[in-house]
PyMOL commands that place a pseudoatom at each C-alpha (Angstrom):
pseudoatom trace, name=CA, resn=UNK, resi=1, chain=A, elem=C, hetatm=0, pos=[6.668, -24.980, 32.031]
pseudoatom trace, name=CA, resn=UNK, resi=2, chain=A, elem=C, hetatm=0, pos=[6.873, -28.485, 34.006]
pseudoatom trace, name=CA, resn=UNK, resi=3, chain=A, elem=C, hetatm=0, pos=[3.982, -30.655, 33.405]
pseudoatom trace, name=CA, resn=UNK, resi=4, chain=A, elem=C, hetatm=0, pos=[2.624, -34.274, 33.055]
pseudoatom trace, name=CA, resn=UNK, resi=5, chain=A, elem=C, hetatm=0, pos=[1.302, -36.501, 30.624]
pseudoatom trace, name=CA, resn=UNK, resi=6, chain=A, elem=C, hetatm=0, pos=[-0.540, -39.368, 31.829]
pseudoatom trace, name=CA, resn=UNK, resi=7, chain=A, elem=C, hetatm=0, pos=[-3.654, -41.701, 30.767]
pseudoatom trace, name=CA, resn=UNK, resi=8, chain=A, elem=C, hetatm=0, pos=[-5.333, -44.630, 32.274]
pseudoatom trace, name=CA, resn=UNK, resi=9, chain=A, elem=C, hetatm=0, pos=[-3.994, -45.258, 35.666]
pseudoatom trace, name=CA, resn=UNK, resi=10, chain=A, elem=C, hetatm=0, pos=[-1.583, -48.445, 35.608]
pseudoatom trace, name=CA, resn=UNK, resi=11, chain=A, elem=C, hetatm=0, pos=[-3.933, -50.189, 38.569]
pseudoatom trace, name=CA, resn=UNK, resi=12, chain=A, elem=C, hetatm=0, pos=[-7.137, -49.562, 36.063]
pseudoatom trace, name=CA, resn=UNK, resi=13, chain=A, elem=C, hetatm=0, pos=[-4.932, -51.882, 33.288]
pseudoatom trace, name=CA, resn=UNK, resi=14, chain=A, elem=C, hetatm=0, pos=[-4.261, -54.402, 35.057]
pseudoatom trace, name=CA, resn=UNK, resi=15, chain=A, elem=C, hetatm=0, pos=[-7.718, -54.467, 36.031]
pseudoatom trace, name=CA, resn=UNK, resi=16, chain=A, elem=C, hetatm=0, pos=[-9.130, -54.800, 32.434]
pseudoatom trace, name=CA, resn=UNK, resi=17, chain=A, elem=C, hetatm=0, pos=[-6.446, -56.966, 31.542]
pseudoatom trace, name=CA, resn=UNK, resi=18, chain=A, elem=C, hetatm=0, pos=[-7.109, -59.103, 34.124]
pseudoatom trace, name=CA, resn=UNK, resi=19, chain=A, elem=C, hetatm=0, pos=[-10.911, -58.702, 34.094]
pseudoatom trace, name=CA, resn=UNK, resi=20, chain=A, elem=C, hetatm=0, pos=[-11.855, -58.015, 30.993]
pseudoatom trace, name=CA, resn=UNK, resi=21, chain=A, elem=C, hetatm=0, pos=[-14.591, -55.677, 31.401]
pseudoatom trace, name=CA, resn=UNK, resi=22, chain=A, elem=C, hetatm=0, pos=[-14.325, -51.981, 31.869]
pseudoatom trace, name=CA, resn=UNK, resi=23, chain=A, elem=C, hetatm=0, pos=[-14.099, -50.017, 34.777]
pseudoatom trace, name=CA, resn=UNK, resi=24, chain=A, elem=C, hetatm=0, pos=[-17.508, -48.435, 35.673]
pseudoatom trace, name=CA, resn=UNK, resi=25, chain=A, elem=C, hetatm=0, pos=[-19.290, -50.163, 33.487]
pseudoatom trace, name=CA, resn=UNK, resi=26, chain=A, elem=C, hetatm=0, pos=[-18.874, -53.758, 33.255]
pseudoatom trace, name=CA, resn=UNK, resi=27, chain=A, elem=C, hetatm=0, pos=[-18.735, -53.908, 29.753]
pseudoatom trace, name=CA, resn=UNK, resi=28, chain=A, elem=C, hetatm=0, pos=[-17.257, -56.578, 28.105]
pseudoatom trace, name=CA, resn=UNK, resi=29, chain=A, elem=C, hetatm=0, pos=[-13.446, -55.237, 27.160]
pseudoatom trace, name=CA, resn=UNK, resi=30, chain=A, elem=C, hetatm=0, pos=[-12.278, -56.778, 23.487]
pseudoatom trace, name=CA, resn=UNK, resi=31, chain=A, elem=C, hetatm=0, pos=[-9.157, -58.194, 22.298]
pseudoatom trace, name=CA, resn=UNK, resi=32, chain=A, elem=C, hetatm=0, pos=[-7.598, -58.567, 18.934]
pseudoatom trace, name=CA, resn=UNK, resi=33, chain=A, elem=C, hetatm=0, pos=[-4.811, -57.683, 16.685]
pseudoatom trace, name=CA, resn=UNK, resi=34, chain=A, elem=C, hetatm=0, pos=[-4.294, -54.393, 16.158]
pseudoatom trace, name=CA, resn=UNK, resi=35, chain=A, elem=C, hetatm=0, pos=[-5.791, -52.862, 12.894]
pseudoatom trace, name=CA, resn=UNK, resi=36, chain=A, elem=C, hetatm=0, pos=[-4.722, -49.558, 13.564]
pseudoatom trace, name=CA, resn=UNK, resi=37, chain=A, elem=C, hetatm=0, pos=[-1.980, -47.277, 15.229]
pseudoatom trace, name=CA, resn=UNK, resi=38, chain=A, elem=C, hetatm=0, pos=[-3.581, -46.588, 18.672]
pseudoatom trace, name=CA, resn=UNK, resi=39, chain=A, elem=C, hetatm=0, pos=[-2.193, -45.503, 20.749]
pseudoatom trace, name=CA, resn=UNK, resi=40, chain=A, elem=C, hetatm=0, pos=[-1.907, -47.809, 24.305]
pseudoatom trace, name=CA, resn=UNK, resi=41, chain=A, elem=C, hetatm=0, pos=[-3.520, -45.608, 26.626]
pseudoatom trace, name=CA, resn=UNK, resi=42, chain=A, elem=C, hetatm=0, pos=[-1.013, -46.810, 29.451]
pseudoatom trace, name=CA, resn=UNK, resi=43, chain=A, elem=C, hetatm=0, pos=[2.323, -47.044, 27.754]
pseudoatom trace, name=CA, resn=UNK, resi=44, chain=A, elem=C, hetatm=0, pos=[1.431, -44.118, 25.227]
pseudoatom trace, name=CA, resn=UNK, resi=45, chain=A, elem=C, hetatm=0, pos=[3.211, -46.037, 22.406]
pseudoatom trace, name=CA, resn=UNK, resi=46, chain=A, elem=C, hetatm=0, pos=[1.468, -46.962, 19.344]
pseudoatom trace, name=CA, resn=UNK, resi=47, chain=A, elem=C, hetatm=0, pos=[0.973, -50.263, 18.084]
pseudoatom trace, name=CA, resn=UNK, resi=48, chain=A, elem=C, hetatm=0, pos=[2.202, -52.513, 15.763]
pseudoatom trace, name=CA, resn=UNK, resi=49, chain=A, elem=C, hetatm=0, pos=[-0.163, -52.949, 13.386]
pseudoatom trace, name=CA, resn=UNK, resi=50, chain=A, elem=C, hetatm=0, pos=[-1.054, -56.725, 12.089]
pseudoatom trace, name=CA, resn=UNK, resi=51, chain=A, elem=C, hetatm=0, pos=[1.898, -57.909, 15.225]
pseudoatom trace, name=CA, resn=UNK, resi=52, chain=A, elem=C, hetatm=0, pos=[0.333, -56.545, 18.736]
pseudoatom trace, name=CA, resn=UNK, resi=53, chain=A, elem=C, hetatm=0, pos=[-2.500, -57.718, 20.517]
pseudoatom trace, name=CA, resn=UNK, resi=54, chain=A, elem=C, hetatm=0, pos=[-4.472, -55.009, 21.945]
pseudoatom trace, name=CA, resn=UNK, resi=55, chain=A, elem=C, hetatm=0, pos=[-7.962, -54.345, 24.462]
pseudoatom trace, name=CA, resn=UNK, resi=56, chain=A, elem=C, hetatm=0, pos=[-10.710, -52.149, 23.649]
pseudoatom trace, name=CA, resn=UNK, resi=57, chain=A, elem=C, hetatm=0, pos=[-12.604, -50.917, 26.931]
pseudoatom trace, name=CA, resn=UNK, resi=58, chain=A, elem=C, hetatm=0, pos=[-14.965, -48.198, 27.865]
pseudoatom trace, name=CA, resn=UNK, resi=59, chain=A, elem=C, hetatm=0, pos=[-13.032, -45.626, 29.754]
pseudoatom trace, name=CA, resn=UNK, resi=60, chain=A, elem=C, hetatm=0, pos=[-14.030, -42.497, 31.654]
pseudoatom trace, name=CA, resn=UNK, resi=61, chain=A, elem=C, hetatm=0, pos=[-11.061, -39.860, 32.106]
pseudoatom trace, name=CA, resn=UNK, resi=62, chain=A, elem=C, hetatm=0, pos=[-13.376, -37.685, 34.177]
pseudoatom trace, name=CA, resn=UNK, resi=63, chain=A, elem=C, hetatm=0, pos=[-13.656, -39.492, 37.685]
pseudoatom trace, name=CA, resn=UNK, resi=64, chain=A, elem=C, hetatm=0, pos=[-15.281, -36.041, 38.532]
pseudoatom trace, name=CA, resn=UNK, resi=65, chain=A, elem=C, hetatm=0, pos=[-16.833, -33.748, 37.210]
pseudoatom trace, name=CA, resn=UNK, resi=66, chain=A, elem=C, hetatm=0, pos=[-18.627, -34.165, 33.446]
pseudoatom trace, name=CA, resn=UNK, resi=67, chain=A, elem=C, hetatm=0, pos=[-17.933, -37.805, 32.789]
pseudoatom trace, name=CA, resn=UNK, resi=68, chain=A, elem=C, hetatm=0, pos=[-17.162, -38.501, 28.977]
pseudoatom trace, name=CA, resn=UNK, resi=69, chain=A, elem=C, hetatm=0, pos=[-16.615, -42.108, 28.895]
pseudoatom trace, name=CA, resn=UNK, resi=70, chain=A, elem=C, hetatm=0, pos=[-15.400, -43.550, 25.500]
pseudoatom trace, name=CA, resn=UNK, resi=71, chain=A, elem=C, hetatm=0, pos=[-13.379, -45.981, 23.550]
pseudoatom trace, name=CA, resn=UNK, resi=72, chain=A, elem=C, hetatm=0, pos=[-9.694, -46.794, 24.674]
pseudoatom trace, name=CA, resn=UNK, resi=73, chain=A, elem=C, hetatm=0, pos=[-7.180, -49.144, 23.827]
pseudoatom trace, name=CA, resn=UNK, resi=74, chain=A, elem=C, hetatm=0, pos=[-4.075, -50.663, 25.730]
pseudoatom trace, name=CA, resn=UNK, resi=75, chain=A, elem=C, hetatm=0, pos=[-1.457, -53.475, 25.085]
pseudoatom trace, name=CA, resn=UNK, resi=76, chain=A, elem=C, hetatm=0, pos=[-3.196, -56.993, 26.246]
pseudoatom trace, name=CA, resn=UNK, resi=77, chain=A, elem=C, hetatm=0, pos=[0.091, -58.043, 27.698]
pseudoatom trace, name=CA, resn=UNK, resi=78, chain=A, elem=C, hetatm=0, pos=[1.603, -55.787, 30.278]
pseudoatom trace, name=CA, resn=UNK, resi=79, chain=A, elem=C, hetatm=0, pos=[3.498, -52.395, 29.080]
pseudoatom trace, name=CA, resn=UNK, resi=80, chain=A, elem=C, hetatm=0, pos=[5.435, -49.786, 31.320]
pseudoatom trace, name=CA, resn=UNK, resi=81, chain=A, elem=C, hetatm=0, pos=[3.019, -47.078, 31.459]
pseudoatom trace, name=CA, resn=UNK, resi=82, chain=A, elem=C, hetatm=0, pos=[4.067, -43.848, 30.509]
pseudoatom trace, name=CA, resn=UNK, resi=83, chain=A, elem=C, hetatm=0, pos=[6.330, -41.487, 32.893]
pseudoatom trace, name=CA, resn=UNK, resi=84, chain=A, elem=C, hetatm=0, pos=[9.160, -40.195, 31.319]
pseudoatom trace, name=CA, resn=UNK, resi=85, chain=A, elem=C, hetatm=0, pos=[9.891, -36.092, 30.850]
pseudoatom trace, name=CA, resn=UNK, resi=86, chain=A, elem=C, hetatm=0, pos=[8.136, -34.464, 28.201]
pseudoatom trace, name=CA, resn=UNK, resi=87, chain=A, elem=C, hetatm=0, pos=[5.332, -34.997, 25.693]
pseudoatom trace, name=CA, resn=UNK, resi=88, chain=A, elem=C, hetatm=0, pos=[5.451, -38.653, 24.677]
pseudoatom trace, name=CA, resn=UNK, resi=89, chain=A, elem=C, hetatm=0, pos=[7.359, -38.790, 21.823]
pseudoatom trace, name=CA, resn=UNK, resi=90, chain=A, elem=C, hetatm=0, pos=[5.709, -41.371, 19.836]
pseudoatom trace, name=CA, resn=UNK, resi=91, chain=A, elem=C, hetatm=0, pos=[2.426, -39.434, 20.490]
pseudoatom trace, name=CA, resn=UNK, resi=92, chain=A, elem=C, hetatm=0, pos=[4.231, -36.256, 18.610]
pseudoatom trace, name=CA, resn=UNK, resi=93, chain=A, elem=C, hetatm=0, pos=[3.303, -37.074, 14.963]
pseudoatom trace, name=CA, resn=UNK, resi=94, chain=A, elem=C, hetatm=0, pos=[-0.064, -38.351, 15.548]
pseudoatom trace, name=CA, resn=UNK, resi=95, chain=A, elem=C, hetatm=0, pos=[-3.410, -36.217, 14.669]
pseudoatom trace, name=CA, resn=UNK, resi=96, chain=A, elem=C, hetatm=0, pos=[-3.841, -34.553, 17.948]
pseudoatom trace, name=CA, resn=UNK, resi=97, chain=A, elem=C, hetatm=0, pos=[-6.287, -31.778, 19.226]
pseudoatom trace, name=CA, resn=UNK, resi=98, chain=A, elem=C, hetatm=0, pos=[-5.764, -30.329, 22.300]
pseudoatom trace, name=CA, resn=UNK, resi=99, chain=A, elem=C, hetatm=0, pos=[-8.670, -29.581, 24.295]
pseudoatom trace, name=CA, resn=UNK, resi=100, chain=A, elem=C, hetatm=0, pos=[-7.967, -27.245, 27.516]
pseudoatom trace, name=CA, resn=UNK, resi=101, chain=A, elem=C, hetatm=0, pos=[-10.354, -27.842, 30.230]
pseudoatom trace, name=CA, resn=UNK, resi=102, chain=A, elem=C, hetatm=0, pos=[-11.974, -26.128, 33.294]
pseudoatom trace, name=CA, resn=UNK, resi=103, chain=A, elem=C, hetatm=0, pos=[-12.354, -27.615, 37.074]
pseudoatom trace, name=CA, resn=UNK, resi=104, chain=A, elem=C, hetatm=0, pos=[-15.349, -29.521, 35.618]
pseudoatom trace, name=CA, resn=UNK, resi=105, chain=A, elem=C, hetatm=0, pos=[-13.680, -31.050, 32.865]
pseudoatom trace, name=CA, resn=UNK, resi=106, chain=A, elem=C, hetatm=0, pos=[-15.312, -28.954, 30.439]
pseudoatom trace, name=CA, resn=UNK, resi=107, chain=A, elem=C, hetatm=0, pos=[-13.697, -27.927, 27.606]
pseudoatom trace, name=CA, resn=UNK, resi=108, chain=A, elem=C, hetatm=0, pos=[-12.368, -23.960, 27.019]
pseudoatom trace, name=CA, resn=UNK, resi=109, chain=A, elem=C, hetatm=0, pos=[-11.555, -24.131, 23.780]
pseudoatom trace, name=CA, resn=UNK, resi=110, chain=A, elem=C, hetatm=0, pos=[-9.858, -26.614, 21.035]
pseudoatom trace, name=CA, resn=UNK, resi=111, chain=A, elem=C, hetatm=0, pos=[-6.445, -26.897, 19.244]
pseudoatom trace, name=CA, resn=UNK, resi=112, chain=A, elem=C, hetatm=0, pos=[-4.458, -28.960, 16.685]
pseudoatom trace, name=CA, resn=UNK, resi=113, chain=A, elem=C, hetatm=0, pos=[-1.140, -28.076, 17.885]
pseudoatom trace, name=CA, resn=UNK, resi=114, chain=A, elem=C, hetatm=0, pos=[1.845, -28.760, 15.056]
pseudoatom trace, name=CA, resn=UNK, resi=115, chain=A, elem=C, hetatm=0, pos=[4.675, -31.322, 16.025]
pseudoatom trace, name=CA, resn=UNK, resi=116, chain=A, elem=C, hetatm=0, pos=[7.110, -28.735, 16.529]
pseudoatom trace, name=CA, resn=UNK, resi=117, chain=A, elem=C, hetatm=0, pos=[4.805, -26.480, 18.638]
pseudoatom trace, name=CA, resn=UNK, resi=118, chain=A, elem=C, hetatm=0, pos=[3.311, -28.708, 21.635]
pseudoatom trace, name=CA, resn=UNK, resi=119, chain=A, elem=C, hetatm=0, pos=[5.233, -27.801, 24.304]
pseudoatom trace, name=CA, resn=UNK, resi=120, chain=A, elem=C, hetatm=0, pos=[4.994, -24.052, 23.275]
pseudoatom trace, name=CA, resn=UNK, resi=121, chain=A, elem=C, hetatm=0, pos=[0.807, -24.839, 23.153]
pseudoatom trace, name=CA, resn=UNK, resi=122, chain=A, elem=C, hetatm=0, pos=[0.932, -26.218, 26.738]
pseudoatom trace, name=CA, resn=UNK, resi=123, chain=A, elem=C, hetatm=0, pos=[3.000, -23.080, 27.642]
pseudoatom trace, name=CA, resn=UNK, resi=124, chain=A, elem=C, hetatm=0, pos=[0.675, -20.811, 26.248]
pseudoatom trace, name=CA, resn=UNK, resi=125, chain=A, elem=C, hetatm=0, pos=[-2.519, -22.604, 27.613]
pseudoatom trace, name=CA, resn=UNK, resi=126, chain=A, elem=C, hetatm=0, pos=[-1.178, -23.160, 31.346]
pseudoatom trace, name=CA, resn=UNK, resi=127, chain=A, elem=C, hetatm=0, pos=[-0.411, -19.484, 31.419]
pseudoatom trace, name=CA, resn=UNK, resi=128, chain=A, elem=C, hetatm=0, pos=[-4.394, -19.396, 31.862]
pseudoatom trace, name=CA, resn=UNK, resi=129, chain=A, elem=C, hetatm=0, pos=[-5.665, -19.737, 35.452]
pseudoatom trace, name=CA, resn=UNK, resi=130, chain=A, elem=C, hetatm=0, pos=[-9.032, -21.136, 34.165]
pseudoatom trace, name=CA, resn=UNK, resi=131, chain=A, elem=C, hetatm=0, pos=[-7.337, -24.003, 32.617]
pseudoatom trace, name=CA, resn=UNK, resi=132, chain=A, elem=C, hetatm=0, pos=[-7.352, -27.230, 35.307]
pseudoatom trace, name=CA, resn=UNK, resi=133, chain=A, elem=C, hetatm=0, pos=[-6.021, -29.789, 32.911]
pseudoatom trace, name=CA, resn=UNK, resi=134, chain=A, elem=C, hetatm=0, pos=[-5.353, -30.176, 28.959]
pseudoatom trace, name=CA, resn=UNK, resi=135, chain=A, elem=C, hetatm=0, pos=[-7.356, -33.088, 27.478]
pseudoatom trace, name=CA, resn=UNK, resi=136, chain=A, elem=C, hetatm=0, pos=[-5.528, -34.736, 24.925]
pseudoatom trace, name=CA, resn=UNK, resi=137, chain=A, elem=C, hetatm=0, pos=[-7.858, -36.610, 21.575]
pseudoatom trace, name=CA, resn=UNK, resi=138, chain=A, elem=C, hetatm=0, pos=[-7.179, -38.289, 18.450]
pseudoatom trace, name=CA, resn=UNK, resi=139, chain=A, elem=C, hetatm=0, pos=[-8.096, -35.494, 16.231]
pseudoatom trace, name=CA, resn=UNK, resi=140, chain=A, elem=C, hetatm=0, pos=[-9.127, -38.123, 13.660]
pseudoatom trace, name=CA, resn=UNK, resi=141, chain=A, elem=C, hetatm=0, pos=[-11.415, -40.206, 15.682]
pseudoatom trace, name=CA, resn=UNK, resi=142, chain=A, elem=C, hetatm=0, pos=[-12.042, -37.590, 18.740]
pseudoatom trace, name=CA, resn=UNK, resi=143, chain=A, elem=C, hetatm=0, pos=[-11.445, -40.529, 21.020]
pseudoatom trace, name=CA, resn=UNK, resi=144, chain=A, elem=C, hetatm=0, pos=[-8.920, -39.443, 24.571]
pseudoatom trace, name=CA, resn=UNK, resi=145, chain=A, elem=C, hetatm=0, pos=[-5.732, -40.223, 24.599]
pseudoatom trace, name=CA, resn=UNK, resi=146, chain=A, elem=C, hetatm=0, pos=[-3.663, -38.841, 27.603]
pseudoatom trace, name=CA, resn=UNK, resi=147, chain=A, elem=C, hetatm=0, pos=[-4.170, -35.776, 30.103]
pseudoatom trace, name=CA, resn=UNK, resi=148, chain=A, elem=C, hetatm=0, pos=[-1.616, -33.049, 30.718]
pseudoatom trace, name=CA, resn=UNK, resi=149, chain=A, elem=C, hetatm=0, pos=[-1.586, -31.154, 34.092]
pseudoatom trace, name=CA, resn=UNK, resi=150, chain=A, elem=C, hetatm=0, pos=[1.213, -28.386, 35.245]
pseudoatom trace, name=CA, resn=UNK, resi=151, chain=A, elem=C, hetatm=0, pos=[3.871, -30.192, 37.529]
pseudoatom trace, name=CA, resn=UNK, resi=152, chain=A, elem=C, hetatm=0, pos=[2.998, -29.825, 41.257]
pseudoatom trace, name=CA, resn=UNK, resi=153, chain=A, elem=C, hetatm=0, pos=[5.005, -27.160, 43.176]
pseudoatom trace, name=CA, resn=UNK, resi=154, chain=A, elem=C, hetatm=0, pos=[7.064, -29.684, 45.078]
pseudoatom trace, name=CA, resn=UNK, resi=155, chain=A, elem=C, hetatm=0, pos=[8.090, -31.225, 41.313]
pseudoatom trace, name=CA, resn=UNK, resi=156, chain=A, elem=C, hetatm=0, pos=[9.692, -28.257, 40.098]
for i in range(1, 156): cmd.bond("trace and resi %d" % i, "trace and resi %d" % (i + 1))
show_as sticks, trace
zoom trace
């Protein structure tokens, strides 16, 4: 199964970074060290705690459909967003939960897939036609991480 992980657009970062406020919203976007591990929503590696600067924004991965803004963080200086092959692999050992969802964004169902069994989970899950996308959360904090959608046609 081909797919792709991805998270807040690259041309949506360098808005915020350059802006400071959120997309949508115009809420004021925060900066500080980070206190925690993340993850950057653009390069989809975490932080270094105590060492990294990082921005705190009000994102909505739903530009259709049921919007479900929330809390997202991303380096303050510029990263190289995510778009290698694969699940991330710094994203691999975090608390994840897996949240398949319909046309609308809504979710089907929920799952804390185990390190060694993500790409079998996405497997399984895109083997369901009612499944448009797999939302990806901190299963910790509940807050969205990335988005996984099967590989176009033309990609495979």
């Amino acid at each position: 199964m081909s797919f792709h992980v991805s998270s807040v657009p690259p041309e949506i970062a360098r808005e915020v970074r350059e802006t400071l406020k959120a997309p949508d919203y115009g809420h004021p976007a925060h900066v500080d060290i980070a206190r925690g591990y993340g993850p950057c929503r653009s390069c989809l590696r975490t932080f270094v705690t105590g060492q990294e600067k990082r921005t705190l924004f009000t994102f909505n991965p739903f530009p259709t459909g049921v919007p479900a803004p929330g809390p997202v963080f991303i380096h303050t200086e510029e990263c190289i967003p995510f778009n290698g092959e694969g699940f991330p692999p710094m994203l691999r050992e975090l608390p994840l939960l897996f949240e398949p969802v319909n046309e609308s964004g809504l979710a089907v169902e929920r799952i804390q897939p185990h390190p060694d069994g993500i790409e079998q989970v996405i497997a399984d899950v895109f083997d369901r036609m009612e499944v448009a996308a797999i939302v990806v959360r901190n299963a910790e904090v509940g807050c969205f991480i990335a988005r996984i959608q099967r590989a176009a046609p033309s990609e495979l």
